[in-house]
C-alpha positions in Angstrom: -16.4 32.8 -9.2 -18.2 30.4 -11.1 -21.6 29.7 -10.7 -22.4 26.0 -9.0 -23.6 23.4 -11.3 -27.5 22.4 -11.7 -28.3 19.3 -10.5 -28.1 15.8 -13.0 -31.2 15.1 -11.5 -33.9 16.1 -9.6 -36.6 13.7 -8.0 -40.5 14.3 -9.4 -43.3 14.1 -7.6 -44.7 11.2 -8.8 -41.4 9.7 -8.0 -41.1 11.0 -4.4 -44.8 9.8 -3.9 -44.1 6.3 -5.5 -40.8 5.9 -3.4 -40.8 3.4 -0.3 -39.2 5.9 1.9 -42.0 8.3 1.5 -44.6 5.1 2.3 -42.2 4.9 5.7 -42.4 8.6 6.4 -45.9 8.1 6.1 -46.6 5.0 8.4 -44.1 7.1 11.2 -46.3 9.4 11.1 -49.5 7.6 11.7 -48.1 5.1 13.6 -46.0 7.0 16.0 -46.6 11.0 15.6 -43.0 11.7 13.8 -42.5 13.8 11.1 -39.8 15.1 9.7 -38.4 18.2 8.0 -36.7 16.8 5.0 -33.9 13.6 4.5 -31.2 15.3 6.2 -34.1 15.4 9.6 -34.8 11.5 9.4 -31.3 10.8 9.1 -30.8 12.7 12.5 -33.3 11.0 14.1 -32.5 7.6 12.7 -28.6 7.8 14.5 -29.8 9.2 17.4 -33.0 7.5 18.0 -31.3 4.7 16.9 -33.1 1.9 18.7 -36.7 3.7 17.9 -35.3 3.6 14.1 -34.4 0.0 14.0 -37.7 -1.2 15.7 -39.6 1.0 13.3 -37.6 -1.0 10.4 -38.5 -4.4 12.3 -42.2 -3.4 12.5 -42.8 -1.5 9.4 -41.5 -4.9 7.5 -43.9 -6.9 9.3 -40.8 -9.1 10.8 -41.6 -12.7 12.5 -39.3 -14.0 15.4 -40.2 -17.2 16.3 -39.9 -16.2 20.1 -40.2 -13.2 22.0 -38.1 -9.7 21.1 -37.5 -8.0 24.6 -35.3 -5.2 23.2 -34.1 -3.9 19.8 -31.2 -2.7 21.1 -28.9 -3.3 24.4 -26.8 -0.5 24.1 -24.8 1.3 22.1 -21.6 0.1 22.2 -19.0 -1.1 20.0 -18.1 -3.4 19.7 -20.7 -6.3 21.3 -23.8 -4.3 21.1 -26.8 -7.2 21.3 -29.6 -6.0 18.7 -32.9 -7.4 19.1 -32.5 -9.6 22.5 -34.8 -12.7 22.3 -35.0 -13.1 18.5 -35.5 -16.3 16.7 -35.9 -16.4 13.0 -34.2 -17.5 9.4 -32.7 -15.3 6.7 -33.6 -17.9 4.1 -37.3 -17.8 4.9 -38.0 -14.5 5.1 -35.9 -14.3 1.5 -38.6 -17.4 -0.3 -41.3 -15.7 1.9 -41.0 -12.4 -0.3 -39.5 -13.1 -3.1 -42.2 -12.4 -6.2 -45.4 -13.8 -6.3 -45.7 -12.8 -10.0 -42.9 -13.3 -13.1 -39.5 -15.1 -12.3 -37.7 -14.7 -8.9 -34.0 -15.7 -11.0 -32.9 -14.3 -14.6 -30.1 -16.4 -15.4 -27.9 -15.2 -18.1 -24.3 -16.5 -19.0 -21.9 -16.7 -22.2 -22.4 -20.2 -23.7 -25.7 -20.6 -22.0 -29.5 -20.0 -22.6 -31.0 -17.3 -20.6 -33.4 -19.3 -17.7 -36.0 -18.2 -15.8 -36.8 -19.5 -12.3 -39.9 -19.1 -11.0 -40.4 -18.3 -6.7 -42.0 -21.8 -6.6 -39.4 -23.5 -8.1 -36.8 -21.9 -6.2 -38.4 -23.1 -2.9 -38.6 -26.7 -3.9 -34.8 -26.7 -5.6 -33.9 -25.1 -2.0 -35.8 -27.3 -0.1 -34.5 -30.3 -2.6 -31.3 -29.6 -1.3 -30.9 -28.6 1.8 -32.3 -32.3 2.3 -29.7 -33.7 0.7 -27.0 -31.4 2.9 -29.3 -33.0 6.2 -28.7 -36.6 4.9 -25.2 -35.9 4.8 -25.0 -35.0 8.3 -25.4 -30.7 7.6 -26.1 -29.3 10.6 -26.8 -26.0 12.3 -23.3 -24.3 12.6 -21.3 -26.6 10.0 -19.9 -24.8 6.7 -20.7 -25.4 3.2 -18.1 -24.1 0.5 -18.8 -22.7 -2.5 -16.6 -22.8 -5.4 -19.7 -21.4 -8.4 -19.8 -18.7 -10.5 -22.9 -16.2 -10.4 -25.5 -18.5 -11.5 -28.5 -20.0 -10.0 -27.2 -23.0 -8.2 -25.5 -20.4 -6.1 -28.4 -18.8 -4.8 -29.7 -21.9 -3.9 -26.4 -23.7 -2.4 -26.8 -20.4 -0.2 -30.2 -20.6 0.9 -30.3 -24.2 1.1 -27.6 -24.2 3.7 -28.8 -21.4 5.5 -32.3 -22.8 5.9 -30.5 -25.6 8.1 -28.7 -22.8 9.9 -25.3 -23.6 8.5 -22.8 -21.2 7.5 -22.3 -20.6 3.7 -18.8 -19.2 2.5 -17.9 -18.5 -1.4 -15.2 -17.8 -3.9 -15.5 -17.3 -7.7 -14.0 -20.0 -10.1 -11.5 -17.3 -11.5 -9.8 -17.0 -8.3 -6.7 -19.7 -8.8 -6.1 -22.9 -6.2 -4.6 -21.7 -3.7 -6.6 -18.6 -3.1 -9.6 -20.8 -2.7 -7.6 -23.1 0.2 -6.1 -20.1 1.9 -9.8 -19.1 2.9 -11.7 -22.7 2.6 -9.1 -24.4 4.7 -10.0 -21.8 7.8 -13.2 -22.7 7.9 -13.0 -26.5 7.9 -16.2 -27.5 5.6 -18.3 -30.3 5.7 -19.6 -30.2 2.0 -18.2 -28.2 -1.0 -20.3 -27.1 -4.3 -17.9 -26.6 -7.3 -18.5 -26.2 -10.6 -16.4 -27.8 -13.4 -16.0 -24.4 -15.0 -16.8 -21.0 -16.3 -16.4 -19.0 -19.3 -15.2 -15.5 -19.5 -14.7 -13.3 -22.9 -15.7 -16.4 -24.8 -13.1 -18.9 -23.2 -14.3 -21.7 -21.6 -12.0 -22.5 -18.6 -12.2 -25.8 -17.3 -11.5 -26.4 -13.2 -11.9 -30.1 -12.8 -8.5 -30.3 -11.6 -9.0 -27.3 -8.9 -11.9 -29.3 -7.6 -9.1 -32.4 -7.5 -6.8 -29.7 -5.9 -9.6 -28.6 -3.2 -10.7 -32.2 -2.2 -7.3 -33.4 -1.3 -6.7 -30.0 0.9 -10.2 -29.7 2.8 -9.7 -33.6 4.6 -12.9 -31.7 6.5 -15.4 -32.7 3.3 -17.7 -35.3 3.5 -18.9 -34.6 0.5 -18.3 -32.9 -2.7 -21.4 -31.6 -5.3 -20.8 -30.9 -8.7 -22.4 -28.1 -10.9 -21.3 -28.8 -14.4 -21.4 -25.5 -16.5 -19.2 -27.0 -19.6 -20.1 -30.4 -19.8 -23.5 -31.3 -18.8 -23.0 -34.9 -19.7 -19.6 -35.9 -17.9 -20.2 -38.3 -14.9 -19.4 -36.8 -11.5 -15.6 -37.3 -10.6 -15.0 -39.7 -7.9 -17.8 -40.2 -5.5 -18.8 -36.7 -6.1 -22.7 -36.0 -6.6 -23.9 -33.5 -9.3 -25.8 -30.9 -8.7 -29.0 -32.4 -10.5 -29.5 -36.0 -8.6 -29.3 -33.5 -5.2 -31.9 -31.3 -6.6 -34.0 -33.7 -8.3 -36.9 -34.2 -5.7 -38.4 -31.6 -5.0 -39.6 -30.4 -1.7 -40.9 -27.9 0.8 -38.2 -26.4 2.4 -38.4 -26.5 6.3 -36.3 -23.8 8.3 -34.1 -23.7 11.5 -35.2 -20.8 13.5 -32.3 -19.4 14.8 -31.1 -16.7 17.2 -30.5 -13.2 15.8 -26.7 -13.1 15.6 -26.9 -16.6 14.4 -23.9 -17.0 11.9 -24.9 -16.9 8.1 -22.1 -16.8 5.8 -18.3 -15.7 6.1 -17.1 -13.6 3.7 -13.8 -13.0 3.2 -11.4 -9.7 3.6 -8.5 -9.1 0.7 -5.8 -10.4 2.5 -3.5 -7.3 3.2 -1.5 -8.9 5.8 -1.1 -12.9 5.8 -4.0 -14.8 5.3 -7.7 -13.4 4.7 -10.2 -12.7 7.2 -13.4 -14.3 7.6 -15.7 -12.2 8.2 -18.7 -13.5 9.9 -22.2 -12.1 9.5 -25.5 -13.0 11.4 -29.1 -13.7 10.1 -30.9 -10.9 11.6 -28.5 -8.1 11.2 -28.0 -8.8 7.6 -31.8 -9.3 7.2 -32.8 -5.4 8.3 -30.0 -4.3 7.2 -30.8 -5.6 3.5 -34.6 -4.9 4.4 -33.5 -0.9 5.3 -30.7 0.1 2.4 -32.2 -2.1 -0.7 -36.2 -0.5 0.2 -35.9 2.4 1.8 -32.6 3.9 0.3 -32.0 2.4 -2.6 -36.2 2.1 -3.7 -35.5 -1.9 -4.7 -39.6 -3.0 -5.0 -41.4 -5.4 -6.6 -41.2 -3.4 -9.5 -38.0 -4.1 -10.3 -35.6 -6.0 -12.3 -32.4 -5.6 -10.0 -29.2 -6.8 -12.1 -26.1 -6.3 -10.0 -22.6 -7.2 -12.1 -20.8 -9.2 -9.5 -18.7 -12.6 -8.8 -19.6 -14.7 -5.8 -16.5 -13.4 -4.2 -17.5 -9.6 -3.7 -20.4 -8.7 -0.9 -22.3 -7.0 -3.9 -23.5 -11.0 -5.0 -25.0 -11.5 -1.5 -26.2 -7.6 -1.5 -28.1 -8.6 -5.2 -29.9 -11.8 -3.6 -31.9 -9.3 -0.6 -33.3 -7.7 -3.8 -35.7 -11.1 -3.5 -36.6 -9.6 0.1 -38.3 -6.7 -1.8 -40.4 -9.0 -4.2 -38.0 -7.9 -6.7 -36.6 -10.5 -10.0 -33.0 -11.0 -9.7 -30.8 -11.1 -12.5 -28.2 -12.8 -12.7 -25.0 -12.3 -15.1 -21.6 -15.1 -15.2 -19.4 -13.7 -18.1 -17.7 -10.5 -19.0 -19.5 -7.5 -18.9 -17.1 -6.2 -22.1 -18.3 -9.6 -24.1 -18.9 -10.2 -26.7 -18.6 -6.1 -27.3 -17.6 -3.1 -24.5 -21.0 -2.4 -24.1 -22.0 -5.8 -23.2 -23.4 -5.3 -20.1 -25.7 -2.6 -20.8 -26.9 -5.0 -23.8 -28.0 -7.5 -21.1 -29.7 -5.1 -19.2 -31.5 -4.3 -21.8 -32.0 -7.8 -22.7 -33.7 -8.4 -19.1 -35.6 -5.3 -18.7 -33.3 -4.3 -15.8 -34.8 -1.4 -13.9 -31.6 -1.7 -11.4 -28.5 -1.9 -12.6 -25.3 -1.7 -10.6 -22.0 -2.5 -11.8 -18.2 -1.1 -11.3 -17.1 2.0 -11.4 -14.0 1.0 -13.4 -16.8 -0.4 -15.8 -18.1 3.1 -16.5 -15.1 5.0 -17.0 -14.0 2.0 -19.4 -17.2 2.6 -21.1 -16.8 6.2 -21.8 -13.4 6.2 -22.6 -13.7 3.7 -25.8 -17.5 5.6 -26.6 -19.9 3.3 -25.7 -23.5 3.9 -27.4 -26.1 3.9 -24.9 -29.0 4.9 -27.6 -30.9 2.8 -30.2 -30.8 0.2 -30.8 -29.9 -0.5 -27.2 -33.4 -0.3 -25.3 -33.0 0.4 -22.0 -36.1 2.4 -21.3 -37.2 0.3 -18.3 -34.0 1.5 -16.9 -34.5 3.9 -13.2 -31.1 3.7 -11.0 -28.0 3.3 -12.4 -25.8 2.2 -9.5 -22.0 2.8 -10.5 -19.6 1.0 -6.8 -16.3 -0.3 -6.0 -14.4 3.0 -6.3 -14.8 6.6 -6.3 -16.4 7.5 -10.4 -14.9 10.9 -11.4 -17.4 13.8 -11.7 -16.8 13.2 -15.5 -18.1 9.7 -15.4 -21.4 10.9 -13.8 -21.9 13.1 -16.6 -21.3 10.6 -19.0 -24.0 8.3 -17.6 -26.2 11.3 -17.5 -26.0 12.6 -21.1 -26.4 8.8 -22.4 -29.2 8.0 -19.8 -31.1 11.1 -19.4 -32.5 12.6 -17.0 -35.0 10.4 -15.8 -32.2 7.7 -15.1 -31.2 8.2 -11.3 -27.1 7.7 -10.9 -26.8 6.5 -7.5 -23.4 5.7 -6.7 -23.1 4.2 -3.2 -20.0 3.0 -1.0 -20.1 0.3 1.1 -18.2 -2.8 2.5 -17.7 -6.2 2.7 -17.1 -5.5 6.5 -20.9 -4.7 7.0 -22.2 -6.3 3.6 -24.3 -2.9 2.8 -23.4 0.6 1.5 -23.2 3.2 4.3 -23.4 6.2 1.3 -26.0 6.5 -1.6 -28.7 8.3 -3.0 -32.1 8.9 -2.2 -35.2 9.4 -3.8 -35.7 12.2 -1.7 -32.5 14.0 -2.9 -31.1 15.4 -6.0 -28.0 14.2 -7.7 -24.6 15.9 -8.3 -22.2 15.0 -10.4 -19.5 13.2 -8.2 -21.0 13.9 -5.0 -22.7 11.1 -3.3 -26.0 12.2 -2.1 -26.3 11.5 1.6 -25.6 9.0 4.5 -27.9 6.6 4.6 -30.4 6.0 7.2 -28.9 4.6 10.5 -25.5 4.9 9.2 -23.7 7.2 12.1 -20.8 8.0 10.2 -18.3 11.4 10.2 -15.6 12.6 8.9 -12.7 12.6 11.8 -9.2 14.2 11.7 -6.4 12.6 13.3 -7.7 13.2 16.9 -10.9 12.0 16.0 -12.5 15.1 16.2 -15.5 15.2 13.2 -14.5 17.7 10.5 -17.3 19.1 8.1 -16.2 20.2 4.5 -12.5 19.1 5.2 -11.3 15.6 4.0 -11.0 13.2 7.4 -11.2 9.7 8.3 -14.1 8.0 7.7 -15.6 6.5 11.2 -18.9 5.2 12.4 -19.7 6.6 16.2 -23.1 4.1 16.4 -23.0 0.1 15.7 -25.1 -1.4 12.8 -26.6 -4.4 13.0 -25.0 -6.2 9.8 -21.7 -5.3 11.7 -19.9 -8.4 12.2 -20.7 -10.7 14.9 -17.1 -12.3 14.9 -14.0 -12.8 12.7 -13.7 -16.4 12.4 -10.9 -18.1 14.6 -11.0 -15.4 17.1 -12.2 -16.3 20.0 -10.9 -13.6 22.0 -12.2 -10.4 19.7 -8.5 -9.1 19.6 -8.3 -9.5 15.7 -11.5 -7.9 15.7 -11.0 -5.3 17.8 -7.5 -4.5 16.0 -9.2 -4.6 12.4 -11.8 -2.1 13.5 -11.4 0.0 16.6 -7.2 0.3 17.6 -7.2 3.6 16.1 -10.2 5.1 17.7 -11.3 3.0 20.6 -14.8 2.4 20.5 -15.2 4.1 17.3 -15.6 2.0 13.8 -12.7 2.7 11.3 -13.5 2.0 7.7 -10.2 3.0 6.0 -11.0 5.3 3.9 -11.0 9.2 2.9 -14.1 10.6 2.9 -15.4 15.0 2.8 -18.8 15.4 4.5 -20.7 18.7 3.5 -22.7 20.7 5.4 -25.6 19.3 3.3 -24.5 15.8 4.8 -23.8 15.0 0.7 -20.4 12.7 0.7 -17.3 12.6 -1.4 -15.1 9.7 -1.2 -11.3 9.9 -2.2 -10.4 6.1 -1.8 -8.6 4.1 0.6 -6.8 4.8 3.7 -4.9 2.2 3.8 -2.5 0.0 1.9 -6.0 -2.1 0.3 -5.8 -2.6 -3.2 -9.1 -1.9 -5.1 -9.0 -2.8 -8.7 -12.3 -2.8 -10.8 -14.2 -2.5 -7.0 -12.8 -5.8 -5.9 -10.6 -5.6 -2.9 -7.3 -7.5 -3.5 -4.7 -8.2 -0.6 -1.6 -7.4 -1.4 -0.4 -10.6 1.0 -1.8 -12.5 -2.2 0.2 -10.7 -4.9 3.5 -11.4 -2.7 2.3 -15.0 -2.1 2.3 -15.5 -5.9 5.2 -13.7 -7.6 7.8 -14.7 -4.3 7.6 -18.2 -4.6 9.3 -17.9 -8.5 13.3 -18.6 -8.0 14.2 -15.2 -9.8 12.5 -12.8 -7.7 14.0 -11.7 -4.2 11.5 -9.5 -3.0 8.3 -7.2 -3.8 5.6 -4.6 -3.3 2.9 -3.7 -4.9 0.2 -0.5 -4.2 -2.4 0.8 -5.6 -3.0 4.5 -6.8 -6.2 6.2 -7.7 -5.5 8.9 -10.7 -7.2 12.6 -11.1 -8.8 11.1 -13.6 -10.7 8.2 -12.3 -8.2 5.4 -13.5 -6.2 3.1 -11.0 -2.7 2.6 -11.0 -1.6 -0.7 -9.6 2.4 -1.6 -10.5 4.0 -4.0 -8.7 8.1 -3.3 -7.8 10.3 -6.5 -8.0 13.7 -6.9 -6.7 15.3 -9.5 -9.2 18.9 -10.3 -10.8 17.1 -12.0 -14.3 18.6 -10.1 -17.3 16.0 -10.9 -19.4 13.4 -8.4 -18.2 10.5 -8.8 -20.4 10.9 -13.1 -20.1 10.6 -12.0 -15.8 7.6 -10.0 -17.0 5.6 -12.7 -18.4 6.7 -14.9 -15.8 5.5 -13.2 -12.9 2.3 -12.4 -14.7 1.4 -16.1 -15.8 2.2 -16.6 -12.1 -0.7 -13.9 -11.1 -3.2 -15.4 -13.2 -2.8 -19.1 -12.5 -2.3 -18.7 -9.0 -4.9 -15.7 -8.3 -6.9 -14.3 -11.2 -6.5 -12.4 -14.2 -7.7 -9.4 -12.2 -4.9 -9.2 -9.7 -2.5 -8.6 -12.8 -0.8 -5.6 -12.4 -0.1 -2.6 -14.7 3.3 -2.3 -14.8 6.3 -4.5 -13.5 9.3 -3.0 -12.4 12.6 -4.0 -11.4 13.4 -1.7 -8.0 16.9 -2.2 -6.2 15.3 -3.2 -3.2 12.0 -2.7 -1.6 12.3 -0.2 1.7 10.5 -1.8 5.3 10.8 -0.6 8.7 12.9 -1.6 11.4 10.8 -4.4 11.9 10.5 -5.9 8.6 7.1 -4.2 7.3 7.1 -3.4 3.7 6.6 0.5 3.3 3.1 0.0 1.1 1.4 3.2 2.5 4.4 5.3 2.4 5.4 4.1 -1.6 1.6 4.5 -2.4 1.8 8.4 -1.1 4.5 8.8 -2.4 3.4 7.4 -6.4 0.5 10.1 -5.4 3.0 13.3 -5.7 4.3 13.4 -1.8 7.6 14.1 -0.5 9.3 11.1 0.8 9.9 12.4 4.5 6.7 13.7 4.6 5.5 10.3 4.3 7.5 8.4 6.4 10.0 9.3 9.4 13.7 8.7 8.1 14.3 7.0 11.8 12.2 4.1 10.9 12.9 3.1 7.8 15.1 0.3 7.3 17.1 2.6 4.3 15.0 5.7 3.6 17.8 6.1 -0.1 15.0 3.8 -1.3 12.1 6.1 -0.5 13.9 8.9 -3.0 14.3 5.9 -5.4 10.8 5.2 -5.7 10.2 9.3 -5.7 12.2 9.6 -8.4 10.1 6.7 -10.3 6.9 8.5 -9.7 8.8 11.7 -11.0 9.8 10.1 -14.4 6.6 8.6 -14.3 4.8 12.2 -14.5 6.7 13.1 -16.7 6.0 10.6 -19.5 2.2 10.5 -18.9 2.4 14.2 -19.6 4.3 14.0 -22.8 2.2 14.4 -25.6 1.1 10.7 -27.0 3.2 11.7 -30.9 6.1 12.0 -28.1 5.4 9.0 -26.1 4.9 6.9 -29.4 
């Protein structure tokens, strides 16, 4: 038997005195007599004491409501739990009210474009700036503002600019193509929409004046359309649109709507799976302790730090990045590739910044050490103290690679989370050694288990992944459901009263976590969730293809498998091919392309017209087809040995040696 593995790293003492968590253990102490026997002790206490934990977290912050707080939490129950009863307050003010005093608050950096710094005073007067403007054009508490921006500054203040007013922000990345932006935009009904006029990626400029064209004419909702021009600083604002500058120009204090707890403050948006995206709809206070809790306490974001998280608008990571300003911490910001203009690009703008934080994709990191990235000189990233791989399960392999090219005072603190809560429910600690591909522990206030299929929590043994307690940055609705029952389906149908994430997770006795990826049918390329409703809404409207399905597959190896099956007559395959995939990237993004396009003879559903995704995706993973799906309720279950025989042939080639495969 061989011996366990040591450690990648170990916290110090100065480090475990430095750490915010320890300041928190300390003031518990003082402040109310607890004290605790280790992490894995506070993270008891903090589930089951869970409305003592979350007033601790309000008062240890030095929160402000603007009215009285008669309880922190109702009850326990999920969902409809009511946290902090009597609260008024405003995300956005708490955010300028902490961001740093001293340096910049914003580190902009972007291909094309100088690096800017924005200084916490100059962010409060661009914020107040325009949330005036949104005022004068009839903003008001509850409307939506759209947001069609890369990650760059204007974004950060679109988003606190609106949610000073107590309006409801809502964002999608320029890469995503026209009519993924409607399918979510044209939910929500906005009254004003900030675009930009386009982006560059991997040294391409890519103009979307005529997606704004294309966005206007669908949302007759907008009263008014602002314009960030990234490309062309000097072209006039298309018709009757105002730029970004004139709305920003004077300067002011920013005033801010105090607002009820659960108060909506953005929507973001789910993949997609089945028809068209969720919006998922977050409040002011739960996101603000919840931010406040996992960014200080658990993931040690202070005003020490440079936090850089790689991210689009469109993942929950962007809005996770922006709390780091609730910890007096300098955000820095990154629009471009992170492989531009070399593999290792991202790391060079990391250590271009001074990041001490830096968070970025799984996928990233394994791309990184498969084409052997240098992490040494001249690279300088010795302000560097978390490294923060997401998005996906990183293979044990990867952590070691991070370690080796890091060292050992670089903390690898992968953590899993969701755009369901906005947070991470799994990470690291300061209190807590590392192990390679084993995330540390649950984090604090995070009730979550391992069940097996009759819920019962399993310990060691790969189960469900549910949450027993509520948290606060739950959300507070899905948006056009007045009733709860989408809410209530999306969450709790399997296990009623019980939170179902959708995904695989091993809890050790140790409470460490290992997660092996989605439960569901969910894509997850490069840590973005994609729907695969979008893919089919894309590749089925061309004349030549009858039908698809495409899944997603994580690998033994830490890669991700996503082909997508077509049922077509074409004869000219490879002309299909680039067909379907210029269709992906105009009307999605180039991230939704797939790996591999295949011509199936049909695609297998059940008897009432579902499309077998689960089924096909265990069965690409090495299962038997009727283990995976009773015979009885598939439409033609022929086609489930079809597609076993493709992932057959499929093994068999990717274990060919690559002389035999060339």
């Amino acid at each position: 038997m061989s011996a366990p593995e040591s450690p990648l790293w170990r916290p110090t003492a100065d480090r475990q005195a430095r750490a915010t968590i320890t300041q928190f253990l300390a003031w518990l102490g003082s402040e109310h007599g607890l004290s605790f026997d280790g992490y894995q002790d506070l993270w008891q206490w903090s589930v089951d004491e869970l409305a003592a934990f979350w007033a601790s977290v309000w008062d240890f912050y030095g929160l402000r409501s603007a009215t009285l707080v008669s309880s922190p939490l109702g009850d326990r129950r999920m969902p409809g739990c009511e946290w902090f009863r009597g609260a008024t307050l405003n995300y956005a003010e708490h955010v300028l009210d902490r961001a740093p005093q001293d340096g910049p608050a914003i580190v902009s950096v972007g291909e094309g474009r100088r690096r800017l710094e924005i200084s916490t005073d100059e962010l409060r007067a661009r914020v107040g700036a325009l949330a005036r403007t949104l005022r004068d054009l009839g903003v008001e508490p509850g409307d939506r503002v759209a947001a069609y921006l890369p990650n760059v500054p204007e974004a950060v203040i679109g988003m606190l600019a609106t949610t000073s007013l107590g309006a409801i922000w809502a964002a999608c990345a320029p890469d995503f193509g026209t009519r993924s932006v409607i399918d979510r935009f044209v939910q929500i009904e906005p009254k004003v929409l900030l675009a930009a006029d386009g982006y560059c990626f991997n040294g391409i400029d890519h103009d979307r004046s005529a997606a704004i064209a294309d966005l206007k004419a669908a949302l007759p909702s907008l009263r008014a359309t602002i314009v960030v021009r990234l490309l062309d600083h000097d072209a006039p604002a298309p018709g009757g649109a105002l730029t970004f500058e004139e709305t920003t120009a004077a300067w002011s204090e920013p005033t801010f709507e105090q607002v009820p707890f659960d108060h909506p403050l953005w929507i973001l948006f789910s993949s997609g799976t089945t028809g068209l995206p969720k919006g998922i709809v977050h409040g002011h206070g739960g996101i603000l302790v919840e931010h406040l809790k996992s960014l200080g306490l658990c993931l040690d974001i202070g005003s020490r730090d440079r936090f850089l998280f790689y991210s689009s608008t469109s993942w929950m990571a962007w809005n996770y990045l922006i709390g780091g300003l609730l910890h007096g911490a300098t955000i820095v910001l990154y629009d471009g590739s992170p492989a531009h203009p070399s593999r290792g690009g991202l790391w060079e703008i990391g250590a271009a910044t001074g990041a001490t934080v830096l968070g970025m994709g799984s996928a990233y990191v394994i791309a990184c050490q498969k084409h052997g990235v240098e992490l040494g000189p001249p690279l300088e990233l010795g302000a560097l103290r978390t490294v923060i791989p997401t998005g996906s399960p990183l293979p044990p392999s990867g952590w070691r690679w991070l370690h080796d090219r890091l060292g050992g005072d670089v903390r690898i603190d992968s953590i899993c989370g969701g755009t369901d809560v906005c947070t991470a429910f799994f990470g690291g600690s300061e209190l807590l050694p590392v192990n390679a591909g084993e995330i540390s522990c649950r984090w604090l206030g995070v009730d979550a288990h391992a069940v097996d299929a009759d819920g019962e929590a399993v310990i060691g043994e790969l189960g469900e992944f549910v949450l027993t307690s509520p948290m606060p940055s739950m959300p507070i609705e899905l948006w056009n459901d007045p009733d709860g029952s989408r809410y209530r389906h999306a969450y709790f149908e399997t296990f009623p009263g019980v939170w179902r994430q959708g995904d695989w997770i091993t809890i050790s006795a140790t409470g460490a976590v290992t997660v092996a990826g989605r439960s569901d049918a969910t894509l997850n390329r490069g840590g973005v969730r994609i729907g695969s409703a979008e893919i089919y809404s894309a590749v089925e409207r061309l004349p030549d293809i009858a039908d698809s399905l495409v899944v997603g597959v994580e690998l033994d190896d830490g890669g991700y498998y996503m082909p997508l099956f077509v049922v077509s007559e074409c004869e000219d395959l490879e002309a299909l091919r680039t067909t379907v995939r210029a269709a992906i990237r105009q009307e999605l993004s180039p991230r939704h392309l797939p790996d591999e396009i295949v011509v199936a003879p049909a695609i297998p559903r059940t008897l009432t017209g579902k499309k077998l995704e689960v089924p096909v995706k265990r069965i690409l993973e090495g299962r038997e087809p009727e283990r995976v799906a009773a015979a009885g309720s598939v439409d033609r279950p022929d086609l489930l040995l079809w597609f076993a025989r493709f992932a057959s042939e499929r093994r068999e080639r990717r274990a060919e040696p690559a002389e035999t495969r060339g």
